[in-house]
N, CA, C and O atoms as a GROMACS GRO file, in nm:
protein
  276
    1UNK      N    1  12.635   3.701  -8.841
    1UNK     CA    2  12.734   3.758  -8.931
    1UNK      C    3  12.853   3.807  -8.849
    1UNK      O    4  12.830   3.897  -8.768
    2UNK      N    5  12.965   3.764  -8.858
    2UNK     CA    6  13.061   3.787  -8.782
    2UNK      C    7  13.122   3.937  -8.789
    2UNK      O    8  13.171   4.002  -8.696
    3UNK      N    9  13.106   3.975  -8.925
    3UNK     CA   10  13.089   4.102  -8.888
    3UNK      C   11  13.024   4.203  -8.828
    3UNK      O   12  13.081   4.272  -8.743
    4UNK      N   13  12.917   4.220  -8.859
    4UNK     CA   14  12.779   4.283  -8.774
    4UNK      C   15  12.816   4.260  -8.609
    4UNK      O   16  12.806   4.344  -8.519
    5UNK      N   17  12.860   4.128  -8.601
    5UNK     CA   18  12.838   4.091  -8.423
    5UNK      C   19  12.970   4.088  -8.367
    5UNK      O   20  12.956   4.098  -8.245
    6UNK      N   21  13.108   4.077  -8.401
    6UNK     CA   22  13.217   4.074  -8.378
    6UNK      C   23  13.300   4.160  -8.483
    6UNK      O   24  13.355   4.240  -8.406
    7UNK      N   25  13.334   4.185  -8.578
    7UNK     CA   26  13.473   4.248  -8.595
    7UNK      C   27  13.406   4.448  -8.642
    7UNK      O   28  13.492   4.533  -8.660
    8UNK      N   29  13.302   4.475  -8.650
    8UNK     CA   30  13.279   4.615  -8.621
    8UNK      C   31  13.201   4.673  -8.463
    8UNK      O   32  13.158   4.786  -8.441
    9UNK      N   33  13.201   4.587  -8.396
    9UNK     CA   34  13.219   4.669  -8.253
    9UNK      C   35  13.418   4.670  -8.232
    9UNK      O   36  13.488   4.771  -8.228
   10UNK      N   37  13.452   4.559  -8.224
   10UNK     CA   38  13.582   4.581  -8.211
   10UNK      C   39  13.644   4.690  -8.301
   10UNK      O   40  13.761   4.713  -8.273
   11UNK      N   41  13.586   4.773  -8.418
   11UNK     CA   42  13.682   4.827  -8.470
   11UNK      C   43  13.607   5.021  -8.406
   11UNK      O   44  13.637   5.140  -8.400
   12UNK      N   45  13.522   4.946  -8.380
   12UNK     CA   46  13.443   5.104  -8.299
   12UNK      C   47  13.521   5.134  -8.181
   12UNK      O   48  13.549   5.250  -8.148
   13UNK      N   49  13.566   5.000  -8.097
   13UNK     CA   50  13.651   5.032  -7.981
   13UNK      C   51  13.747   5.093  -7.966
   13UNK      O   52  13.779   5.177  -7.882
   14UNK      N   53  13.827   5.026  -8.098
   14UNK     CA   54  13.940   5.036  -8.104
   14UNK      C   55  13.991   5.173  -8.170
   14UNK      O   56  14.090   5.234  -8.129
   15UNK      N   57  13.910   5.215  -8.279
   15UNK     CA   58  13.906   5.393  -8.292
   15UNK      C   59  13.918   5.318  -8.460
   15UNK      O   60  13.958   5.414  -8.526
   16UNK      N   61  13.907   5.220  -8.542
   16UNK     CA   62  13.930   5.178  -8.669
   16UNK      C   63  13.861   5.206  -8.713
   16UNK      O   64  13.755   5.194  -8.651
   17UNK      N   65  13.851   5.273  -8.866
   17UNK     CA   66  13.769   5.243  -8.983
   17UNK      C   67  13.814   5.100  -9.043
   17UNK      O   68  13.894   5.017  -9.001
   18UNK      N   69  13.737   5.102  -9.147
   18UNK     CA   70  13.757   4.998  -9.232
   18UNK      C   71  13.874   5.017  -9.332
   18UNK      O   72  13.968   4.941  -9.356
   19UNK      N   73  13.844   5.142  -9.385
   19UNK     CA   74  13.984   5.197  -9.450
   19UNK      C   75  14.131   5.169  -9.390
   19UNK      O   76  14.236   5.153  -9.453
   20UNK      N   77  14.109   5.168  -9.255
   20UNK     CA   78  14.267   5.173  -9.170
   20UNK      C   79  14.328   4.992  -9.197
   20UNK      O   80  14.435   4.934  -9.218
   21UNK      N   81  14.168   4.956  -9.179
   21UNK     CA   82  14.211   4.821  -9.165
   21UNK      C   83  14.245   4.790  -9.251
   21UNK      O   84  14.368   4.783  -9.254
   22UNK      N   85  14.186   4.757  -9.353
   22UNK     CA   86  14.251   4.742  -9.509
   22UNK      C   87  14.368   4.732  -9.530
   22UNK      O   88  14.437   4.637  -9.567
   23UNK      N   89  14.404   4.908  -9.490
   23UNK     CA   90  14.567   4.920  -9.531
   23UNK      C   91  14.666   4.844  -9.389
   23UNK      O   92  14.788   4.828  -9.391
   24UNK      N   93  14.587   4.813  -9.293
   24UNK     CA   94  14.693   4.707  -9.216
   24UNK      C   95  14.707   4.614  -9.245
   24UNK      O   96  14.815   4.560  -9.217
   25UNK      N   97  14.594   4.531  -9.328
   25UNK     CA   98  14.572   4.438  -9.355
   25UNK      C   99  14.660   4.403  -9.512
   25UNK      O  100  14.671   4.285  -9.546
   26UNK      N  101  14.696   4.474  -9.567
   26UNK     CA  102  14.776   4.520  -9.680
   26UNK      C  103  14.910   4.446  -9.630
   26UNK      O  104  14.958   4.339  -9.666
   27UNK      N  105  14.953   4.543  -9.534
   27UNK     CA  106  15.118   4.509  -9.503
   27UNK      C  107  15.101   4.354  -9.429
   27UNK      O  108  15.164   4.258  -9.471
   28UNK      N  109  14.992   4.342  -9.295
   28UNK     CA  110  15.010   4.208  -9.272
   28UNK      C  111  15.005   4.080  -9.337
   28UNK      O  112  15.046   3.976  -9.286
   29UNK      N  113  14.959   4.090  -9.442
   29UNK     CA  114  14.958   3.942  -9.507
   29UNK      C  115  15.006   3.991  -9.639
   29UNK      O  116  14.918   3.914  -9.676
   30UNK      N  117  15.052   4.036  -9.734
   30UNK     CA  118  15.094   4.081  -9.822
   30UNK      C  119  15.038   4.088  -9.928
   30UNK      O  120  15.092   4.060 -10.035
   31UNK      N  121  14.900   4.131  -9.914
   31UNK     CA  122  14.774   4.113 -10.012
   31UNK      C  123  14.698   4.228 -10.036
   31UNK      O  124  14.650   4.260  -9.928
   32UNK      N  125  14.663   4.306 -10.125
   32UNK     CA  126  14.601   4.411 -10.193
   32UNK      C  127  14.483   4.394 -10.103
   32UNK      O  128  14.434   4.283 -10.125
   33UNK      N  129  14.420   4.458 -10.013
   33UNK     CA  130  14.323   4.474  -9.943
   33UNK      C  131  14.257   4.623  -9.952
   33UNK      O  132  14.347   4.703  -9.926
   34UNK      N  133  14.117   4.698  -9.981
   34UNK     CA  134  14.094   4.805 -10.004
   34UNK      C  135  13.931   4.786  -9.927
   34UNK      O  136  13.866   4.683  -9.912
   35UNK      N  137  13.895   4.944  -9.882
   35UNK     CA  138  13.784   4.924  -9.810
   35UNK      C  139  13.658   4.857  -9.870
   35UNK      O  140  13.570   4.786  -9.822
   36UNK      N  141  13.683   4.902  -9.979
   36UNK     CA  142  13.529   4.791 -10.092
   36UNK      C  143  13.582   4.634 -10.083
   36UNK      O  144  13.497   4.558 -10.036
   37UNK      N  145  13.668   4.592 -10.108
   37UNK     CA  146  13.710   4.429 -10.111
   37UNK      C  147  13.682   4.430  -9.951
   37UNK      O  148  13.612   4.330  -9.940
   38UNK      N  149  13.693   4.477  -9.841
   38UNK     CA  150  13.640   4.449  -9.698
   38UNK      C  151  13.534   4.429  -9.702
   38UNK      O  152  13.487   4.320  -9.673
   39UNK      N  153  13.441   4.565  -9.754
   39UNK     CA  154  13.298   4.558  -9.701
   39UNK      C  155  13.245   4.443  -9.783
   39UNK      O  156  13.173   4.373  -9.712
   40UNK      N  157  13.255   4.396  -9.916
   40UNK     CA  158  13.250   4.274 -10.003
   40UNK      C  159  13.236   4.145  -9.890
   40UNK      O  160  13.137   4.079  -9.860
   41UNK      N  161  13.380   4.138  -9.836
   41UNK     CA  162  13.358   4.033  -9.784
   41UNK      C  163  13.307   3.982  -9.674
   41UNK      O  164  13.308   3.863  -9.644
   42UNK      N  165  13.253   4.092  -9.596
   42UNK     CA  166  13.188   4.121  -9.486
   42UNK      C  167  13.040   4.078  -9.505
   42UNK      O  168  12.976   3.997  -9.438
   43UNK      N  169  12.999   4.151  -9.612
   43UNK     CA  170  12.865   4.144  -9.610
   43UNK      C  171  12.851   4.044  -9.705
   43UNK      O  172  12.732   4.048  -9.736
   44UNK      N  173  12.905   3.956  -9.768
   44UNK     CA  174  12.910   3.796  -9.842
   44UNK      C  175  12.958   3.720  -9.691
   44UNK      O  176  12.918   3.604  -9.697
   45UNK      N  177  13.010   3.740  -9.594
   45UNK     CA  178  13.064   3.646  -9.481
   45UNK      C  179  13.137   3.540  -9.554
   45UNK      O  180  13.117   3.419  -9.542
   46UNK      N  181  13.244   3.610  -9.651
   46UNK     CA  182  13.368   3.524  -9.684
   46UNK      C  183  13.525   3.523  -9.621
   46UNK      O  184  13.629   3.473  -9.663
   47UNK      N  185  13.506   3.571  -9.546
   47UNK     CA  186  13.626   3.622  -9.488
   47UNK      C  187  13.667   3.486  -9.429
   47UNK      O  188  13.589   3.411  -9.370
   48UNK      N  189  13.826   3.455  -9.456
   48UNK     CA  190  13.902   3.328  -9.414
   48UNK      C  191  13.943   3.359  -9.279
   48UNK      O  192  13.920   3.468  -9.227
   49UNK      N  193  14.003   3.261  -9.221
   49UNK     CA  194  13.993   3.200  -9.113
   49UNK      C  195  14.215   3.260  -9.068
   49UNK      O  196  14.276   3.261  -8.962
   50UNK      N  197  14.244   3.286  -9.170
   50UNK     CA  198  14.360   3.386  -9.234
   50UNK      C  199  14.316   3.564  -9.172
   50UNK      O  200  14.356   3.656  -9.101
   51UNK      N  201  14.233   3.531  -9.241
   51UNK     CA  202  14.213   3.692  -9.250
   51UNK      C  203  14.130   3.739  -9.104
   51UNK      O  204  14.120   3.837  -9.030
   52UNK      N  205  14.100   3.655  -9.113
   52UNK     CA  206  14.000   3.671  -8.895
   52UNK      C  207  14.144   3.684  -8.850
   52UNK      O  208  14.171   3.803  -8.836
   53UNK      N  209  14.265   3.591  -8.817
   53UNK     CA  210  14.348   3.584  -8.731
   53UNK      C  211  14.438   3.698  -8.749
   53UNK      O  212  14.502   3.734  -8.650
   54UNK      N  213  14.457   3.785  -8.900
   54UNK     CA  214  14.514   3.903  -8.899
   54UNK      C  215  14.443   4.028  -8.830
   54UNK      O  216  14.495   4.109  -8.753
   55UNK      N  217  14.324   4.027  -8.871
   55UNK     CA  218  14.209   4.136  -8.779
   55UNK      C  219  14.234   4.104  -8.663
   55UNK      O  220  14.286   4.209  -8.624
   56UNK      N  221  14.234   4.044  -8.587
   56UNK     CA  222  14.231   4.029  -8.449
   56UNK      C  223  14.369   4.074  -8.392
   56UNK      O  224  14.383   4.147  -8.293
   57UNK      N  225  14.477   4.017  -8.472
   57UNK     CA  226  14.560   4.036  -8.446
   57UNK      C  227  14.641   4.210  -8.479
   57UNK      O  228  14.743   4.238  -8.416
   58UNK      N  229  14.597   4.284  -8.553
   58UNK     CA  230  14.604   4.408  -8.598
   58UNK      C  231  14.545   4.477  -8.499
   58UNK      O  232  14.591   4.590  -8.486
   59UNK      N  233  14.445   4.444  -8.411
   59UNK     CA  234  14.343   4.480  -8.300
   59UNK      C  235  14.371   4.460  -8.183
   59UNK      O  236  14.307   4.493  -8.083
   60UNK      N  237  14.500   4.387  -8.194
   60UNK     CA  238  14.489   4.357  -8.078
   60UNK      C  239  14.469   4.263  -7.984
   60UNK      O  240  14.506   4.283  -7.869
   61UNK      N  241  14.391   4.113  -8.032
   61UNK     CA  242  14.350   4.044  -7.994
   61UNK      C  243  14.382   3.900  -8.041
   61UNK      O  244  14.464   3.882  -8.132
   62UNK      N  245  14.307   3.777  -7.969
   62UNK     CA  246  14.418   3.665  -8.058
   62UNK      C  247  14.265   3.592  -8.064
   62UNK      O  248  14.161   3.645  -8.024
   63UNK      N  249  14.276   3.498  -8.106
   63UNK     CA  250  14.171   3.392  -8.177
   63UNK      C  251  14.141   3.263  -8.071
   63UNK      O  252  14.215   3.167  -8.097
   64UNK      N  253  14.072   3.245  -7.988
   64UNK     CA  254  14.101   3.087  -7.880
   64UNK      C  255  13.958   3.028  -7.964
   64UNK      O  256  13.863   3.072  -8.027
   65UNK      N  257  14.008   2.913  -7.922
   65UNK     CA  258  13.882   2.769  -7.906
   65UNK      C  259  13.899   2.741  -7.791
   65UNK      O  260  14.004   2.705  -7.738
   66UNK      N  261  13.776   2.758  -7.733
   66UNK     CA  262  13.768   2.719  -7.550
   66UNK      C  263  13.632   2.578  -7.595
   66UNK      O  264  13.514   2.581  -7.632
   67UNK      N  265  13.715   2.489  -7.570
   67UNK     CA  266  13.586   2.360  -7.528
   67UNK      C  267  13.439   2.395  -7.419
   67UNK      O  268  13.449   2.432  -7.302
   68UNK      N  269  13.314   2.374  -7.493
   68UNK     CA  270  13.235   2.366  -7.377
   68UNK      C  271  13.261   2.277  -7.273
   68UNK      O  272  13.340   2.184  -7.286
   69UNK      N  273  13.177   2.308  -7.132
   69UNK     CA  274  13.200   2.205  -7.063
   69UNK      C  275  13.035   2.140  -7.050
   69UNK      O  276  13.015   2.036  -6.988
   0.00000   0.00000   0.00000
């Protein structure tokens, strides 16, 4: 679950609730985001591939595809 294993340690690091995110997540993509529609999609693991690259990016961080070798 990408949440469970990636985007709530990052938000423990980073000093985030879910609430904060939400409302960043509000202004970055211009979409009604609230801490229940998060935890919703967290724990359904619907979260787009949109909405990963704004979290990361609200965090701090950017999104790679590294090829195995």
């Amino acid at each position: 679950m990408i949440y469970k294993d990636i985007i709530k340690p990052l938000l423990s690091i980073n000093q985030f609730t879910v609430e904060h995110l939400a409302e960043a997540m509000t202004k970055e993509l211009n979409k009604k985001y609230t801490r229940s529609s998060l935890n919703g999609k967290f724990s359904r693991d619907t979260l787009t591939m949109k909405e990963c690259q704004a979290i990361a990016k609200i965090l701090g961080y950017h999104i790679a595809f590294i090829k195995n070798k």
